[in-house]
N, C-alpha and C positions, 0 to 999 in steps of 0.2 A: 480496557487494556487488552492487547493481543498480544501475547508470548510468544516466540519461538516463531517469529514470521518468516517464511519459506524453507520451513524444514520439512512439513510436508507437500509435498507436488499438489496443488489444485487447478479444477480444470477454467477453461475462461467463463464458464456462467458464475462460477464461485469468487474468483476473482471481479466479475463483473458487482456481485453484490458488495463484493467488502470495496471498491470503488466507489459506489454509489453509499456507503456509510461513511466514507471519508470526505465525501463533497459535500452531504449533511453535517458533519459535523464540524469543517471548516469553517473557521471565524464564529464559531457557536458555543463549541467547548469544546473538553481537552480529550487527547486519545495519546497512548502509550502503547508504545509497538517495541519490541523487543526480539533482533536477526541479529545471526550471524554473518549474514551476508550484506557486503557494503553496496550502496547503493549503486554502485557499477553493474554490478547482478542482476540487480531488480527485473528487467527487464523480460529475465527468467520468469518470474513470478508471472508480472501483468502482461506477456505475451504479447505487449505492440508499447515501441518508445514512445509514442502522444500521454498515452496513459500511464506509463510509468510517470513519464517527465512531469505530470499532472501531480499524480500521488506523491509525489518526494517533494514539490514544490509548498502541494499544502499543507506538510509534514516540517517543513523546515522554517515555513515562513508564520508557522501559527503563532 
């Protein structure tokens, strides 16, 4: 479970890991993420749309 995803600012190596925990854990088991920010934002987060478009895809389609 991840609370409160993008409330605080992380930099792209940070985001780069919780990327790579999300592509392990797609189609394997579950994860719960919890933002106030709609997926329009994200982008904010993951710093490049491939990998946002990635994370929201494995996030929605699991």
């Amino acid at each position: 479970m991840i609370d409160d995803f993008g409330y605080v600012k992380q930099n792209r190596e940070e985001m780069e890991v919780l990327f790579t925990l999300l592509a392990h854990r797609y189609e394997r088991g579950s994860i719960l993420i919890t933002s106030n920010l709609p997926f329009s934002k994200w982008e904010q987060i993951f710093k490049d749309p491939m990998t946002t478009a990635a994370a929201i895809d494995w996030l929605v389609s699991s």
